[in-house]
N, C-alpha and C positions, 0 to 999 in steps of 0.2 A: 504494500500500500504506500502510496504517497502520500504524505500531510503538508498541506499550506497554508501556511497564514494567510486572512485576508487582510483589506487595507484595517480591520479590526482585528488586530494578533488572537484575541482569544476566539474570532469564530474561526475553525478550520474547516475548510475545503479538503474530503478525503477522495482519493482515487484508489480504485483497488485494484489489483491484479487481475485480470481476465485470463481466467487457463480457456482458449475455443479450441474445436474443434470438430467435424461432420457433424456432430450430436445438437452441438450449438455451447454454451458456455458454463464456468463453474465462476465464482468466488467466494472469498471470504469479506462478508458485509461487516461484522464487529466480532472481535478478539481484545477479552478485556488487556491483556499483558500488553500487547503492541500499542494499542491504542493509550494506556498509560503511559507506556517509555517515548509516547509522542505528547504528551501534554496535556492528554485529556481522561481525566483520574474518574469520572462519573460513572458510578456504576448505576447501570435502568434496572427498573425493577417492572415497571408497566409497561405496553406496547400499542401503539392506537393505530388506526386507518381510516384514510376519509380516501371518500371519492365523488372527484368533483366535475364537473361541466365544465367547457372554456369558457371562461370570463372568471368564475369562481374565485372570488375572494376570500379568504378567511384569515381573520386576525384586526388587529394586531394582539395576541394573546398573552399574558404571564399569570404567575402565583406569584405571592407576596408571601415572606416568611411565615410561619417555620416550614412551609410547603411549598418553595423556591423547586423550580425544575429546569435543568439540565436537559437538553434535548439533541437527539442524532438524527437526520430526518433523510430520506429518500422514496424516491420514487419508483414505485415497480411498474407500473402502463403510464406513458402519457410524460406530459414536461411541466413543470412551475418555475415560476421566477421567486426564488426563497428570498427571503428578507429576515435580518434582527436586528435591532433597533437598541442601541445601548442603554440602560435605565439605570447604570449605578454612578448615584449620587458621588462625586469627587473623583470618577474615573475622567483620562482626559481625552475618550473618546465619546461622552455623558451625550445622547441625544443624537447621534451619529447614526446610520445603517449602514449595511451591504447587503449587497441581495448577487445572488449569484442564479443560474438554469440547472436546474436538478431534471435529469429525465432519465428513463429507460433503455435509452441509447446511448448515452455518458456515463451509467451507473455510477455518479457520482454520489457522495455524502455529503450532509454538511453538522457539523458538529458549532452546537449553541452552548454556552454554556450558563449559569444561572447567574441571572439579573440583565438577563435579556428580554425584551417582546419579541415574535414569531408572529410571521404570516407567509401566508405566499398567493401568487395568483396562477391557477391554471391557465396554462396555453393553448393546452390540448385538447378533443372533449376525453371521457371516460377517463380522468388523469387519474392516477391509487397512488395515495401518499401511505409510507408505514414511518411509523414515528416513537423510535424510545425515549422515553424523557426516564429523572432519576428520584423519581417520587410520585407519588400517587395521585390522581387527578382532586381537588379538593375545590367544590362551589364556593366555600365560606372564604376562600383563597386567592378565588378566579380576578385576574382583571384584567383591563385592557387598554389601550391607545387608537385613538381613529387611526385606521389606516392611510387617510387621505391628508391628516395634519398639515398644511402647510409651510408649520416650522419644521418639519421633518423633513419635507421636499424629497420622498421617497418618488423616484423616476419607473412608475408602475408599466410594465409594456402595453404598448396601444393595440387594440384587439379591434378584429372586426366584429367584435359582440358588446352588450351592454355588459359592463361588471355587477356581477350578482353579489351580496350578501346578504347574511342574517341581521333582522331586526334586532338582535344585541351589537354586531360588529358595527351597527350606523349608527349607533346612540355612544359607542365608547368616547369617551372625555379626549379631549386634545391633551399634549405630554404635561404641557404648562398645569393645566387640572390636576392630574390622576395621580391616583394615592399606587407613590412606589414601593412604601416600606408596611 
């Protein structure tokens, strides 16, 4: 596997190895050992899936402590443009994102780690996101950032579709609002 920093050092961009061959291909998607000796110490304990429509939006999502999640996200059909959006107070990338294309044909990773927001927007239709985060999913925890924030000036790709969301993801608070801790 490869691991890269993005222009935010703690989100990593993983590549993995592709064994192909007539059958079609094998890799290794997460191995705690490697992926520790590369930076990233989080171990998942839960595993989710969505699958979404092109346009689909979802996010911008976090937990707030003691229920802070860690997330490793990829895509098995279909592409998104991932995004994490930095939310720690006195960090000196605070309010910043990168979004990078996660798809099925890149079999990319991308590795978030806590005290981050998450979203991404499907490119594709039929897109299947699988996503380990490093703690349990928890509502009394749940919160968010509008995706659309203008001080965030996240550069969302232009689609020949309307972007869809959930009636919670269009109500979420601007960053200046939302309660991070």
């Amino acid at each position: 596997m490869t691991f890269t920093p993005t222009k935010i050092p703690d989100v990593i961009l993983i590549a993995p190895r592709l064994f192909e061959d007539a059958r079609g291909f094998f890799y290794e998607g997460y191995r705690r050992d490697v992926f520790a000796a590369n930076g990233i110490p989080a171990e998942f304990v839960q595993d989710n899936y969505s699958k979404s429509a092109k346009g689909t939006v979802r996010g911008l999502h976090y937990q707030v402590p003691p229920k802070t999640q860690a997330k490793l996200i990829q895509v098995l059909r279909g592409a998104v443009f991932d995004v994490a959006v930095d939310l720690r107070r006195g960090s000196p990338t605070f309010g910043q994102w990168v979004g990078c294309t996660l798809s099925s044909a890149n079999h990319h990773l991308l590795s978030i780690p806590t005290g981050f927001a998450h979203g991404f927007c499907a490119v594709e239709d039929e897109t299947l996101v699988m996503y380990k985060v490093s703690d349990v999913y928890s509502p009394a925890h749940e919160r968010g950032v509008l995706w659309s924030d203008p001080a965030l000036g996240i550069e969302w790709p232009a689609l020949d579709v309307t972007y869809q969301l959930s009636d919670r993801d269009r109500r979420y608070p601007l960053l200046k609002d939302a309660v991070l801790a």
